[in-house]
N, C-alpha and C positions, 0 to 999 in steps of 0.2 A: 640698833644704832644706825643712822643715816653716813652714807657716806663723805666724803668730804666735799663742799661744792669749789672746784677750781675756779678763779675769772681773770681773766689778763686783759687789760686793755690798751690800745697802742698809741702814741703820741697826747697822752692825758693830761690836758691841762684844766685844773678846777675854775680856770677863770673866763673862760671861753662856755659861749654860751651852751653849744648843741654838747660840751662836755663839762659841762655846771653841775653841782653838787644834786640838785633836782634832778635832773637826766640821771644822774651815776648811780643815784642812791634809789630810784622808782625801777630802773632797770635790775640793780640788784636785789632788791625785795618781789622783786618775779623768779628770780632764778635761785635763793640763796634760802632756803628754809629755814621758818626760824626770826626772819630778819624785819617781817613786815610787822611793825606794828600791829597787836591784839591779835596776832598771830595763836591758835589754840591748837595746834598737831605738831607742831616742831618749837624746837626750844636753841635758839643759839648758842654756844657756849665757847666758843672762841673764835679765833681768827690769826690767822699770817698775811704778814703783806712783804714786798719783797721788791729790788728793780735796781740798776745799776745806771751811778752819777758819773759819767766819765769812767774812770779807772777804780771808784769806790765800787763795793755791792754792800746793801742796804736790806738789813731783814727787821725786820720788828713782829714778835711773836706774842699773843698771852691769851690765856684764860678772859672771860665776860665777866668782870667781876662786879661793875655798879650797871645800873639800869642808866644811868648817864653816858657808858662806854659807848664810843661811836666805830665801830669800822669801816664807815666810811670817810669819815675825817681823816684815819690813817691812811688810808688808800689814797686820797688825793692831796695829801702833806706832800711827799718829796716831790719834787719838778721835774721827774725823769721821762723820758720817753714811751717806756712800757713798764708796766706795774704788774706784778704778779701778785693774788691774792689768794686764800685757802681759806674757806672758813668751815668750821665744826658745827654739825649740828645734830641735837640726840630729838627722840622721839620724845615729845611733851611727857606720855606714860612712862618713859625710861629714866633710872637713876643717875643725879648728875655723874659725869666723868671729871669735868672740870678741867680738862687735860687738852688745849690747844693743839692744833697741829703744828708740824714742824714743819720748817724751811731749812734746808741746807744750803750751803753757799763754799765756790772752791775758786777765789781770784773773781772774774771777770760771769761764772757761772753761778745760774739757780735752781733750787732743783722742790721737789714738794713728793712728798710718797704719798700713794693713796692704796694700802693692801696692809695686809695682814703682819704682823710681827716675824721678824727674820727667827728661824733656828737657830742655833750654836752652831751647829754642823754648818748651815749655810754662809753663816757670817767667816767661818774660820776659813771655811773653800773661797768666799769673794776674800777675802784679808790677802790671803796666799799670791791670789792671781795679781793685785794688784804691784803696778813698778814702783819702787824705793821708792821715789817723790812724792805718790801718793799715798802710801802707806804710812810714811812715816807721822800721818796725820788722821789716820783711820782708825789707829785703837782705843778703845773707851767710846766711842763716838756715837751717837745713837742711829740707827738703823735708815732713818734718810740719807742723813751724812755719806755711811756707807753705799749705798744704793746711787747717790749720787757720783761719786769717786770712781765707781764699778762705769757705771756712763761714759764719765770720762778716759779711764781707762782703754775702752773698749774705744774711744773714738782716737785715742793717742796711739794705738797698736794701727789704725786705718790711715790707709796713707795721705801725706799730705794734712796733717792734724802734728805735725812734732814744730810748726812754725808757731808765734809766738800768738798769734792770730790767726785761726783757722778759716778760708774761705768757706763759703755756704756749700757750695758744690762738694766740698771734701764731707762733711757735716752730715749732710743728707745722702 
């Protein structure tokens, strides 16, 4: 199984020329296996896209279900400034999985796993660590969620990250 291909693009607008649907979608059929038309070694089989309107955050997840499905029409739908995108894709010889990647989302943040399935053991150790606020929203949750949370976590314990808006300097 191929790994997941990440793509963020920054200030995306689908109506602007050099960032027009032609450009976005020739660009991502170089990098996204799977996606180019008559494409015979990879097989696309889902996609996430993801980006934050103001004070909203915006995911939209699913399986490739008709040959109609566009992911790049989802990608350049919302008007947001940057767009985060995930897309799945197995080896043409490999049995479908059918199984999308995930995007997590916690307020104003986005987050995308690209690794291997969490243990029990390690799930219960990042549960534990996490502060009340975030926990109270991390069980049952599926393994980005968490991994995301743990992120935050870990930038909320560094200082300068407890205001409601964290500068970039605090961040990095």
């Amino acid at each position: 199984m191929l790994a997941p291909t990440l793509v963020a693009l920054v200030d995306v607008r689908p109506d602007r020329p050099f960032w027009g649907r032609p450009w976005v979608k020739a660009s991502f059929e170089d990098v996204v296996p799977g996606l180019r038309p008559g494409s015979t070694d990879a097989v696309l089989e889902g996609w996430c896209v993801g980006g934050c309107m103001g004070a909203e955050t915006l995911v939209q997840s699913r399986p490739l279900a008709r040959p109609s499905d566009d992911p790049v029409e989802d990608f350049l739908r919302a008007p947001v400034r940057c767009t985060l995108g995930a897309f799945h894709s197995r080896d043409a010889s490999a049995a479908p999985t059918t199984v999308p990647p995930r995007a997590a989302r916690f307020r104003r943040w986005l987050g995308v796993a690209v690794a291997p399935s969490l243990t029990e053991a390690a799930r219960a150790e990042m549960l534990a660590a996490l502060p009340p606020f975030l926990a109270r929203d991390a069980r049952g949750q599926p393994d980005v969620q968490l991994l995301l949370l743990r992120t935050l976590a870990f930038l909320f314990g560094s200082a300068g990250f407890r205001q409601a808006y964290a500068e970039p300097e605090a961040i990095a």
